[in-house]
N, C-alpha and C positions, 0 to 999 in steps of 0.2 A: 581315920578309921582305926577301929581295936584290932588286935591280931584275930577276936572270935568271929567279927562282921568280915574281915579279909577272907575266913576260913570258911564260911558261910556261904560268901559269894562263889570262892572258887567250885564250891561243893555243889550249886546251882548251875554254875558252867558246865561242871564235870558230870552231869549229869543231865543238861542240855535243857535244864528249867527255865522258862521264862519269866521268873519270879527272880529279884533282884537275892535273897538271900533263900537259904532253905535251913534248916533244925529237923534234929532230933529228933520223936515225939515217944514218950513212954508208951509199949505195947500193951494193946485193949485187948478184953476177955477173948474176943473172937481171933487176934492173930498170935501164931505162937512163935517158939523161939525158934533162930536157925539151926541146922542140922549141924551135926557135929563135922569137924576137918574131916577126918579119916572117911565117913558117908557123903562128905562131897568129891573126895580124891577118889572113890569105887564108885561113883557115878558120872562122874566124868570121863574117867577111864576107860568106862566103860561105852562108852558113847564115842571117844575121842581116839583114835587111832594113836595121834603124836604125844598124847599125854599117857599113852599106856606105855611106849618106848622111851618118854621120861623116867617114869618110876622102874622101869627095867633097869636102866642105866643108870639109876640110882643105887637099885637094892643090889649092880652086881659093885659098885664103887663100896659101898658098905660091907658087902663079902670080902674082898679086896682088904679094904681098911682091917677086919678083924681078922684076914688069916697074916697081916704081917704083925697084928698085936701077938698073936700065938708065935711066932717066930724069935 
């Protein structure tokens, strides 16, 4: 097997397919693109309790980090 059929397969696994491989396929007129990071991290967030206390503990690690750059 090619490393793209190995890749293929796991991706049909990983995804619980019953098709022995699964591809790509280029997006039709009717589906569109995914939302950007930052609109899925505000919608998740928003939904998700534990990933709203993620990005808490994130933005105070980044306060953190720039009040010792200031120092």
């Amino acid at each position: 097997l090619s490393g793209v059929q190995t890749a293929r397969a796991a991706l049909a696994a990983a995804m619980g397919s019953e098709a022995l491989e699964v591809d790509a396929q280029p997006l039709t007129l009717d589906e569109s693109e995914s939302p950007a990071f930052e609109e899925v991290l505000q919608n998740a967030s928003a939904k998700n309790p534990f990933i709203r206390a993620a990005l808490a503990r994130l933005d105070a690690q980044r306060s953190s980090t720039r009040a010792l750059k200031v120092c």
